[in-house]
C-alpha positions as CSV (number, residue, x, y, z in Angstrom):
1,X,29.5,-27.6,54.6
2,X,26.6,-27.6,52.5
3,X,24.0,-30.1,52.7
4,X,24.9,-30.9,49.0
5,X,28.7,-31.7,49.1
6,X,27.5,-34.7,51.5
7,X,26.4,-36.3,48.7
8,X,25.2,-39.8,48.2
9,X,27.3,-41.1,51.6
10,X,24.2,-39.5,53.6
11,X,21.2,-40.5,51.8
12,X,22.2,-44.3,51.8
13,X,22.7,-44.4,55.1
14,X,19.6,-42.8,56.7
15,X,17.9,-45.0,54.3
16,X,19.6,-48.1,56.2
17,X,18.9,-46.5,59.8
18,X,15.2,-47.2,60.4
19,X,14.8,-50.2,62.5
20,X,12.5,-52.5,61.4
21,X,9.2,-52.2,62.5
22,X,5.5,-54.1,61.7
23,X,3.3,-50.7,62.1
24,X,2.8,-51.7,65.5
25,X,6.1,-50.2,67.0
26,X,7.6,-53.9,67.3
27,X,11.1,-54.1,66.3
28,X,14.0,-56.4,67.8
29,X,16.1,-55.5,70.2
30,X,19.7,-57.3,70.7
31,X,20.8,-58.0,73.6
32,X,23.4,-55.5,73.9
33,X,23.4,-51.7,75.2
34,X,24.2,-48.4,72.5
35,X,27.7,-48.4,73.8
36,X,28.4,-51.6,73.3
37,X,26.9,-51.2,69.6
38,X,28.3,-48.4,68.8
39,X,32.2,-49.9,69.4
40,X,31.0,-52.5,67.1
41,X,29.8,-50.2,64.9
42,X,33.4,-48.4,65.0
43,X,35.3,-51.5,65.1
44,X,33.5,-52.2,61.7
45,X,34.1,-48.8,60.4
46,X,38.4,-49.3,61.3
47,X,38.1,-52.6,59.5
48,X,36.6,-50.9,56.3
49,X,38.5,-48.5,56.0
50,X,41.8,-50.9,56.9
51,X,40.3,-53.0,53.6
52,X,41.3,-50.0,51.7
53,X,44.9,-48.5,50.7
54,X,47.1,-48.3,53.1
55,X,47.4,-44.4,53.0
56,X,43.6,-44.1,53.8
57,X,43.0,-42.7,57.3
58,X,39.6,-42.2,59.2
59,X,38.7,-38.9,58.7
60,X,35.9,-36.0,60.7
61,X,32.8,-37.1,61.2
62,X,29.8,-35.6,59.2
63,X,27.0,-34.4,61.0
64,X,25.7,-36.1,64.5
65,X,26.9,-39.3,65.3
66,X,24.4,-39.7,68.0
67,X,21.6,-42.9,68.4
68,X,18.9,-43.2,66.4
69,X,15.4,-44.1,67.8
70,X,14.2,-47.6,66.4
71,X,10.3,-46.8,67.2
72,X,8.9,-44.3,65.6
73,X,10.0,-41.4,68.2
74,X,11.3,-38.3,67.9
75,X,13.9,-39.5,70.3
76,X,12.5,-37.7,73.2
77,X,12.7,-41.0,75.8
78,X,16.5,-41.4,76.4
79,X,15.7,-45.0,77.5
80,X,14.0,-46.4,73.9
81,X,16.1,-48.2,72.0
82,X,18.3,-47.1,69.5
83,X,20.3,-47.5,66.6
84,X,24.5,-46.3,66.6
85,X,25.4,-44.5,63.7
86,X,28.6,-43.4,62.1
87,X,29.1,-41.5,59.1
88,X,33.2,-40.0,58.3
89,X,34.8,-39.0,55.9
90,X,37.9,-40.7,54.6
91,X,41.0,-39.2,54.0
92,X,44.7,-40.0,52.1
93,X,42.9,-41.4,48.7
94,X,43.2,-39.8,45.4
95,X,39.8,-39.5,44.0
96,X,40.8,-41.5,41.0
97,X,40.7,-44.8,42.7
98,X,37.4,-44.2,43.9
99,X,36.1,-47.0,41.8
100,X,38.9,-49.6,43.4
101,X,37.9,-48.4,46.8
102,X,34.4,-49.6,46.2
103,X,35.2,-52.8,44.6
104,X,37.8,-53.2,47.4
105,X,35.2,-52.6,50.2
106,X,32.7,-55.2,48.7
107,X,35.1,-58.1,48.3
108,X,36.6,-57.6,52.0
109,X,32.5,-57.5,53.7
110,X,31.5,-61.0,51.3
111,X,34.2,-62.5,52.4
112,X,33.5,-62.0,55.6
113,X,29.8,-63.0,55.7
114,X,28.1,-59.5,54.8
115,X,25.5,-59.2,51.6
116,X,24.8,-56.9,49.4
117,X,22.0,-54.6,50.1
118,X,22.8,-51.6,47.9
119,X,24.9,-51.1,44.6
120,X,23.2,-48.9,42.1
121,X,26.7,-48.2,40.2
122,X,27.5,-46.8,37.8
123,X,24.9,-44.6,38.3
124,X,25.5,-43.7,42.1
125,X,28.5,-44.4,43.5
126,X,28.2,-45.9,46.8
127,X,27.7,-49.6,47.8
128,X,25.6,-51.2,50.9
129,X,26.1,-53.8,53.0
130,X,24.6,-55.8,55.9
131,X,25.4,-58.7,58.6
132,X,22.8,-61.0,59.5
133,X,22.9,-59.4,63.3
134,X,21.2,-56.4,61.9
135,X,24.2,-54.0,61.2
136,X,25.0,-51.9,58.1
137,X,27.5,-50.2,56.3
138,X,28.1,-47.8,53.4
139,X,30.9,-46.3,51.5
140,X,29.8,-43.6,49.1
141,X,31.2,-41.2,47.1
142,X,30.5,-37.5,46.8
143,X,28.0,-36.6,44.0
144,X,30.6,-35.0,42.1
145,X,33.3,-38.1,43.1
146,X,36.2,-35.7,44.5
147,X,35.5,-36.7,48.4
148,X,34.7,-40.5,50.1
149,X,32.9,-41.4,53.0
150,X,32.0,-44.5,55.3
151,X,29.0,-44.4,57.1
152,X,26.8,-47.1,59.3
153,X,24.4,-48.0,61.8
154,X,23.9,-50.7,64.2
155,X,21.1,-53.1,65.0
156,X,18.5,-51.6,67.7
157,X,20.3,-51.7,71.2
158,X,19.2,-51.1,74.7
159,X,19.8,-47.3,75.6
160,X,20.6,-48.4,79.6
161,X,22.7,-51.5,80.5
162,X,21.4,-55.3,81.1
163,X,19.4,-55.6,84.6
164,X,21.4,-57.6,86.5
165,X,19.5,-60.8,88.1
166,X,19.1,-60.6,91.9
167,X,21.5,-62.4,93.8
168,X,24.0,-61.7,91.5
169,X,27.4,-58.6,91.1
């Protein structure tokens, strides 16, 4: 697949993927490890796409789904934190309700607590949204509208589990 045919889905969310960070490499980490944000991250992902027609199904993923450093790393340290991403494609739509599908999306995440972030249509068509614990969401069409995608990442997470205090299991 050409880099192309990704379209808009791609460029919103790496734009929504950098942890936040003062120039000093400080960012917040929550309290939870990669694996445990990144079932969040899919759990949000089903529910997105569940907001939709019922004929819409979770399709392939595009590209590498793999963590995301939240310093400025190239990802080298395997124990930094990082961020979960997802980014699919999503399948059983016509193209003609693309419009719907975004309009759908947006009304299902504010009513859930989520804001706005992103929504540069009718220029671009593809939508943003955050939570207040840091994670994001985007559903996007292809630049020339035929194909839909859902992508996200999650807040920064510990890449190695929660030390357990002495004395305890």
């Amino acid at each position: 697949m050409r880099l192309n045919q990704l379209g808009v889905a791609l460029i919103a969310v790496a734009s929504l993927t950098s942890c936040t960070s003062n120039g000093t490499g400080w960012y917040h980490v929550n309290k939870v490890t990669i694996g445990q944000a990144r079932q969040q991250l899919d759990d949000y992902v089903k529910e997105s796409v569940a907001a939709l027609p019922a004929a819409a199904r979770l399709g392939p993923l595009i590209g590498d789904s793999g963590p995301i450093p939240c310093d400025d790393s190239d990802g080298a340290l395997s124990t930094s934190p990082a961020r979960a991403q997802a980014d699919n494609w999503i399948t059983g739509l016509p193209s003609s309700g693309n419009a719907e599908y975004l309009d759908a999306f947006v009304a299902h995440w504010i009513t859930k607590g989520w804001r706005i972030v992103d929504d540069p249509r009718p220029h671009l068509n593809y939508v943003a949204v955050a939570n207040s614990v840091g994670y994001s969401l985007v559903l996007a069409t292809t630049l020339d509208g035929l194909r839909l995608s859902i992508g996200g990442s999650s807040a920064c997470a510990s890449r190695e589990p929660p030390e357990t205090p002495s004395g305890s299991l």
